[in-house]
Structure formats: C-alpha cells, structure tokens
N, C-alpha and C positions, 0 to 999 in steps of 0.2 A: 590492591584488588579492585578489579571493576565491579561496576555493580548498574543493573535494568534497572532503572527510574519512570519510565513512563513507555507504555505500550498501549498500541492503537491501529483499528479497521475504519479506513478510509478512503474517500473519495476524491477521483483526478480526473471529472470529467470537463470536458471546455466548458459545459454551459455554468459551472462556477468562473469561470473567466467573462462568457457573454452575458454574465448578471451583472458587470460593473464597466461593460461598454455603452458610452451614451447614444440613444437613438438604439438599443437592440431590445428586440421584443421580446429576448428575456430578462432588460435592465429589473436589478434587485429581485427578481425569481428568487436566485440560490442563497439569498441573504443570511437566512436562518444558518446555513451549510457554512457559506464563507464564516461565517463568526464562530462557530464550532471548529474548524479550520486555526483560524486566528487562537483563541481557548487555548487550545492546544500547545500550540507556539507559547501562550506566557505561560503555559501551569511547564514546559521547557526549560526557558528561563528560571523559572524560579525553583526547576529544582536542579539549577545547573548540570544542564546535560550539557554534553561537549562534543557528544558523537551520534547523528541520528542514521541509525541503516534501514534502509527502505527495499523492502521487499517490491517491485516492480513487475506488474504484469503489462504492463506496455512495453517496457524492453524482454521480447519474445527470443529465443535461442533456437535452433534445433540440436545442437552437440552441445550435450550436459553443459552444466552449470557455469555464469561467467559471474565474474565480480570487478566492478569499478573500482581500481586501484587506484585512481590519478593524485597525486597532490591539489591541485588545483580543477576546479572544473566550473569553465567559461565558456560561456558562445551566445548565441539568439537563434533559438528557436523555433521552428515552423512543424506543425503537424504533415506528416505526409499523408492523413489519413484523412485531415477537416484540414484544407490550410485556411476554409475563412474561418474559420473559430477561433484558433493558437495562428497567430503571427508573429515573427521577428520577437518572444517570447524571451529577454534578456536573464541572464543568471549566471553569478559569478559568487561559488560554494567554495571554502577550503575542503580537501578532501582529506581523508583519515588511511593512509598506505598499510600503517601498521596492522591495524586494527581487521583490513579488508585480508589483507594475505596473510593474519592470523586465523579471519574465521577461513579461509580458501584452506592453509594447512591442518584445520583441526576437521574439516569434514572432509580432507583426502586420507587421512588416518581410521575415518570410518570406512572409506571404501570408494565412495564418491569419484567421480569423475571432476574435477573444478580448477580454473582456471581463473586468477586477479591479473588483472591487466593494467598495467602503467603506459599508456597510449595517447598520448595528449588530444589528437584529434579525437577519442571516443569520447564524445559526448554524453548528454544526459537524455534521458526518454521522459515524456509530461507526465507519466506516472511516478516521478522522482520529482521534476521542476515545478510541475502545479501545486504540490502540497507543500514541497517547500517556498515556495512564492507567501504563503500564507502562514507556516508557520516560521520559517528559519529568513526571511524576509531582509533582513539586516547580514546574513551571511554569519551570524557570530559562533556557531556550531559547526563543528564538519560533516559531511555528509561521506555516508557508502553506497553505491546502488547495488543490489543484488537482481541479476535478470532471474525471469521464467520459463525454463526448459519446456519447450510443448511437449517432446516425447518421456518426460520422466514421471516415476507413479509416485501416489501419494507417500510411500515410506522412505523415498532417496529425500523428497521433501520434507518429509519430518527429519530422518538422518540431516539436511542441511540448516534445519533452525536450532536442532538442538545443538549442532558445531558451534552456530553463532552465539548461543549463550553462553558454552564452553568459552571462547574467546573471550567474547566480552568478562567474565568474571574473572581471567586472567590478565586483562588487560588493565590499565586505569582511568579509565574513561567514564563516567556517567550516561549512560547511552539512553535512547530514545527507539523504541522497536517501531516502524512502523508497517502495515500491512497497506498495501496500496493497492486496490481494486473493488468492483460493485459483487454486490450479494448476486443474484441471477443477471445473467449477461446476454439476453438474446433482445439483440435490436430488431426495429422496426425494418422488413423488405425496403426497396428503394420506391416500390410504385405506393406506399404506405407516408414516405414522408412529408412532414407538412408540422404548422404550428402545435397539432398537437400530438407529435412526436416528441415534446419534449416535455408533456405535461401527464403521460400514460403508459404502464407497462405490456409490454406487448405479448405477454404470456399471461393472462390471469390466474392459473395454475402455480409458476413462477411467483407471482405477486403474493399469494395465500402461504406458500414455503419462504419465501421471504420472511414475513411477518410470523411465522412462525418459530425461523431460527432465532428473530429478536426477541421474545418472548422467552424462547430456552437461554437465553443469553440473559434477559436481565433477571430469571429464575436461578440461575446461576449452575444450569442443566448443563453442564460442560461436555458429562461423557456422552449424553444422548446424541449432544449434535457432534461430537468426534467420530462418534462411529457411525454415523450418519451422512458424513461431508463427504466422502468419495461421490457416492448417488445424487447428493446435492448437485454436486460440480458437475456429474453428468446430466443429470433429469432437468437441471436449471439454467444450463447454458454460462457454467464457471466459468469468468474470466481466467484465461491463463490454464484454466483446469482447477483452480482455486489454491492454485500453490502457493500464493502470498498469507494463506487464511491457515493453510497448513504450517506453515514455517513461522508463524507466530504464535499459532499453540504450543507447536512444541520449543518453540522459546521460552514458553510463559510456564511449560512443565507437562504440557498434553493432559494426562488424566488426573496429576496430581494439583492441575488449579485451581483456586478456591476463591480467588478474587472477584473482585464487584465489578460488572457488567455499568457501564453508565453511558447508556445513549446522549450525545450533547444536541443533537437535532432530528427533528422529524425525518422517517422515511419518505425518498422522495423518488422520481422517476428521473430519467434522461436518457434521449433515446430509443424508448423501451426497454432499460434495464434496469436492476433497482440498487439506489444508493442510500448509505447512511454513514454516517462516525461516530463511531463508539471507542472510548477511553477502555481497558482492559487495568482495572488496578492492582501494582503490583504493592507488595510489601516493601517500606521505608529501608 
C-alpha cells in the first residue's frame, strides 16, 4: 500500500531564483521562502518519499487534463514568460510512469477527461522545476507533473486530486503532494513595473483575503475556506483558477481534514501577487 507522507502549498516564483543571483536587486530577498523550500525537501527525505506529484499551474492546458508520464525528465530551461529571471534552468528528475497513468486511469473511471503522456521531448514547466531545484535537488525522488486545465470547474478538480490519492494508496510509493502556485495572482500592469513590484501586492483587497485564508488555515477553518475557494480564485486573481489548491484538498480528504496548518515562512509579495508555503500535516 502506498501512503501520503507530506503535503504542501507553495511557491515557484523566479524572484526565489533572483534571490541567490549575485549583483540582483533581489539577492537574499526570498531567503526566508528559499529555506522553507529547502525544509521541505529534508522533512522529504526523512520521511522517505520516493514520489513527489506536483500539481502545476504554470503548465497551463486548454483540453482537460495532462499528466507527465515520462521516465526520465531532462533539459535546461528558459522561462518564456521572464527569460531574464529563469535562464538555461538545468534539471535532470527520474520520473514515476506508473504512478502518473495510475492517477490518469483512476480519474478516467470517475469521468474525467485525462491524458499521461510518455513524450521525451515534453518537458517540465518552472512550477514543477523551481520547487523541485530546492527540494528534490539531488534528483533522489521521482517526480509526476500534473498540468492546469483553464477551462475546467472546480469539481473535475476535486474529482482529479481525489483519483490521485486513490492511486497513490494503491500504489507503493511514499508520496509527497505538492500544490504549486501563489494565493491571489493579479500582477502588476506593465506601465506599473519597477523595483517595487516585487516588494507589494497589487490588489490590497487581494492582500487582506490573502491573509485571511492564512489565518483559516492555521485555525484549522478547512470547510470555511472550501467552500469559499471558488470566489477566492475568482475575486482574487487564482492562479490557474486555483486548481492546484483544489486538488490538494481533496487529496488531503476536502471536508474530512483535520490536520495542522504550518506556515514555514512569512507572507510575502512578487510581482504583485501573494506568496507563501505551508506544510498540510498528514497523519503517520
């Protein structure tokens, strides 16, 4: 039997890369974040995970659901979005085949539309290679990437995290859930940007619900913000639509979870969006 070991909402924003470039104006900025990052990665280790699937809102779909099936997943990566931020971004993951067209067959049984791909050329997206750069670092875990459908509603997305826990407990793997994207997501206009764009939310309304959900989080308010997250993800500017935040509740069990909220670093800004990582604890 497999079994969820460690689950977590975090961030893959470059300015955690441009904090540990020398000469960048945001050297050591995201220090706090990077080592929360890092955290992660040993409390992994140590509780020997073997398989971490990342929920990815940077790898964006328009036709339902995909899933990184590769064995291997190699290359050097360049943002197409920032290429001065993420450059030539090197990453070389074993991949986990079984595990990916396990959860792809347990959420086509629910109804789902989904699609694992063994594609050597498909690549990873920096909401999968940034977090892993920091926690899975050495490559010793395999990785899954699961993409972000824009057109799908928040219940195909709970139907596809709770598949993935269905897998995972059928599997035998020690897995690691990760949710990969920012709490509110409305960046800065272009005639807006400047140094401090990466120091300020560009919604203050955004910013107050923000801190809001962290506070039902470490309250341990599960259902208030469940049945609250659709409006978030619209009112707040949800990355992806917040489907990474969706597919890791209902991995974690949606209304039936009862675990401890542990923020590892301050709330912080980039871009005008808001970021943070927090640990979801599951039971031993």
């Amino acid at each position: 039997m497999g079994q969820l070991v460690l689950a977590a909402k975090v961030s893959h924003v470059p300015s955690l890369m441009l904090s540990e470039v020398e000469g960048s104006p945001l050297k050591s900025a995201r220090e706090d974040a990077v080592n929360a990052l890092r955290e992660l990665g040993r409390r992994a280790r140590e509780r020997a995970v073997s398989t971490f699937v990342v929920f990815d809102t940077h790898w964006l779909s328009n036709f339902g659901y995909h899933i990184n099936a590769n064995a291997h997943h190699r290359g050097a990566f360049t943002s197409h979005e920032a290429p001065q931020m993420i450059q030539d971004l090197r990453y070389d993951l074993p991949g986990d085949p079984a595990l990916a067209e396990a959860i792809a067959a347990e959420a086509a049984k629910a109804g789902l539309n989904v699609l694992a791909h063994r594609v050597e050329s498909l690549g990873l997206e920096y909401g999968t290679i940034v977090p892993m750069h920091y926690m899975n670092a050495d490559g010793r875990a395999k990785v899954v990437s699961v993409a972000t459908p824009l057109f799908a509603s928040p219940e195909e997305s709970r139907i596809l995290g709770e598949a993935t826990r269905r897998a995972i407990e059928q599997s035998g793997e020690r897995v690691a859930v990760i949710a990969s994207g920012s709490l509110s997501h409305r960046l800065w206009p272009n005639k807006k940007l400047g140094a401090d764009a990466w120091t300020s939310v560009a919604s203050e309304f955004n910013r107050q619900v923000d801190l809001r959900v962290l506070e039902l989080w470490q309250q341990g308010r599960y259902r208030e913000f469940i049945d609250m997250l659709p409006d978030y993800a619209t009112k707040c500017n949800g990355e992806g639509g917040m489907a990474d935040t969706i597919m890791l509740f209902a991995a974690l069990g949606w209304y039936e979870y009862q675990g401890r909220a542990e923020q590892l670093c301050d709330y912080f800004p980039s871009s005008g969006s808001g970021q943070v990582n927090v640990e979801f604890h599951v039971a031993a």
